[in-house]
C-alpha positions as CSV (number, residue, x, y, z in Angstrom):
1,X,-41.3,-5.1,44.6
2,X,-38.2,-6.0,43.3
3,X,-38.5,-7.1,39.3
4,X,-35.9,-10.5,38.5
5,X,-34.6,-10.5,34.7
6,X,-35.5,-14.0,33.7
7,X,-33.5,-15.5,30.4
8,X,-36.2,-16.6,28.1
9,X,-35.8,-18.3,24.7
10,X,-34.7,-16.4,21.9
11,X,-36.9,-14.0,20.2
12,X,-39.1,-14.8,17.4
13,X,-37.5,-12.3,15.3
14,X,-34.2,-14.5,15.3
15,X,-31.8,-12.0,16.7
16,X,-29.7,-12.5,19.8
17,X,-29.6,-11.7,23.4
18,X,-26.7,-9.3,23.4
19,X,-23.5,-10.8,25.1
20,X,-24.4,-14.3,23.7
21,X,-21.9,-15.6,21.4
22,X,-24.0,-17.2,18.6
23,X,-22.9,-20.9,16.7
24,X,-21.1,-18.6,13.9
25,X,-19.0,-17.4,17.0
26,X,-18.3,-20.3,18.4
27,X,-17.8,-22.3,15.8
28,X,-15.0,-20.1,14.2
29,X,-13.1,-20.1,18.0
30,X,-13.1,-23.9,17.7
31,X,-11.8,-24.3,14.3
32,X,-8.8,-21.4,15.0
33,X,-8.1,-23.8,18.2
34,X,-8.0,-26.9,16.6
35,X,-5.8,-24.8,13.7
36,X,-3.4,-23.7,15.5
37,X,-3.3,-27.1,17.9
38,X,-2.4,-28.9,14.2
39,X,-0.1,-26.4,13.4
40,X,1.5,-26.6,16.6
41,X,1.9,-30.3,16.9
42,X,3.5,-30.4,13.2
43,X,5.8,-27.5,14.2
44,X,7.2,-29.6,17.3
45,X,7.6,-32.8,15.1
46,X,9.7,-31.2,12.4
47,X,11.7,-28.9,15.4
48,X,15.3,-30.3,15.5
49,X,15.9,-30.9,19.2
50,X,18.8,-28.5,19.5
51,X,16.1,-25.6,18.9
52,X,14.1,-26.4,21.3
53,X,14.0,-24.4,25.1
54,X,13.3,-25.1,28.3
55,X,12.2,-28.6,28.0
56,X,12.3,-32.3,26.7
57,X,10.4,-33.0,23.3
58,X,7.8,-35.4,24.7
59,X,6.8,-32.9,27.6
60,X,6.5,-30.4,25.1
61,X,4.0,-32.8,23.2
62,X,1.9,-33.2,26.1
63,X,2.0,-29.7,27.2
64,X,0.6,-28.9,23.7
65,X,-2.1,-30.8,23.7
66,X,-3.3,-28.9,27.2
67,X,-6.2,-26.5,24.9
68,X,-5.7,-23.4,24.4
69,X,-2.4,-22.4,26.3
70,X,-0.2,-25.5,25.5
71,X,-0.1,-24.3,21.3
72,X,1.0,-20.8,22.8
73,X,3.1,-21.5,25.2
74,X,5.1,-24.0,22.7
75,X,4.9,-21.2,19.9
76,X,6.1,-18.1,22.1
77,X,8.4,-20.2,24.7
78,X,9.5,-23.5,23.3
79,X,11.1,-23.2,20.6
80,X,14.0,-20.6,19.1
81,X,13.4,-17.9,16.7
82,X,14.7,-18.9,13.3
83,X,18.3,-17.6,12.5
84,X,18.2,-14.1,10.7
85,X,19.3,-13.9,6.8
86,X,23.1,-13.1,6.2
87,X,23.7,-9.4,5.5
88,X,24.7,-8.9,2.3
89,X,28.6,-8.1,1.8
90,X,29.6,-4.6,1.4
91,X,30.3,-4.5,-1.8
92,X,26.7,-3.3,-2.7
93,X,23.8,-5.8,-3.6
94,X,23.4,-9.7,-4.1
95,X,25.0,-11.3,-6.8
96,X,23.4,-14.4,-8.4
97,X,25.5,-17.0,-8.6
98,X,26.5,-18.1,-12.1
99,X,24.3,-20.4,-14.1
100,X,23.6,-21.8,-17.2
101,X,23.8,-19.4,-19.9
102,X,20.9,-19.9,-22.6
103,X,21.6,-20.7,-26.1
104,X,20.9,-17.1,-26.8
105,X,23.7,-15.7,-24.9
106,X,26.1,-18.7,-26.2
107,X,29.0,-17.4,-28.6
108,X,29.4,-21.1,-29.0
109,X,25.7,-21.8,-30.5
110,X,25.7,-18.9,-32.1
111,X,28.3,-19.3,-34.4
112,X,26.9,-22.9,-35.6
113,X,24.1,-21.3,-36.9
């Protein structure tokens, strides 16, 4: 006689079938999808058009909206990587530019008092 596994209620003791993902689980995959929907969405609006690949703005939009690919694809695909720094010149480190001097450091203000 063959014996069927048959999916009961959870146990009394409150613990979890294992595989199940419980409503901690699930509800921290939702909130990263919505996150990273937002910040998607945000990131096409403020994306001058020049930096964007492949595609038109607006198809971009909807194609973003498409849960949970369209956030990726716009993230890895749609949109250019930002421009690296400037090396700094040869002539050893950076050098701020000049500023303000404070009354301190003022031959100036010094002298007057």
């Amino acid at each position: 006689m063959r014996s069927l596994i048959v999916a009961g209620p959870t146990p009394a003791c409150g613990c979890r079938r294992p595989g199940t993902v419980g409503g901690m689980g699930k509800a921290l995959i939702i909130v990263l999808g919505i996150t990273l929907l937002v910040y998607a969405i945000f990131d096409l609006i403020a994306t001058p058009k020049d930096r964007i690949r492949f595609l038109p703005k607006p198809l971009w939009f909807v194609i973003v909206l498409i849960a949970p690919v369209g956030p990726l694809l716009w993230l890895f695909f749609g949109r250019l990587k930002p421009a690296a720094p400037p090396k700094p010149s040869s002539g050893g480190g950076w050098t701020p530019p000049p500023g303000p001097k404070g009354p301190d450091d003022d031959p100036d203000y010094l002298r007057g008092l």
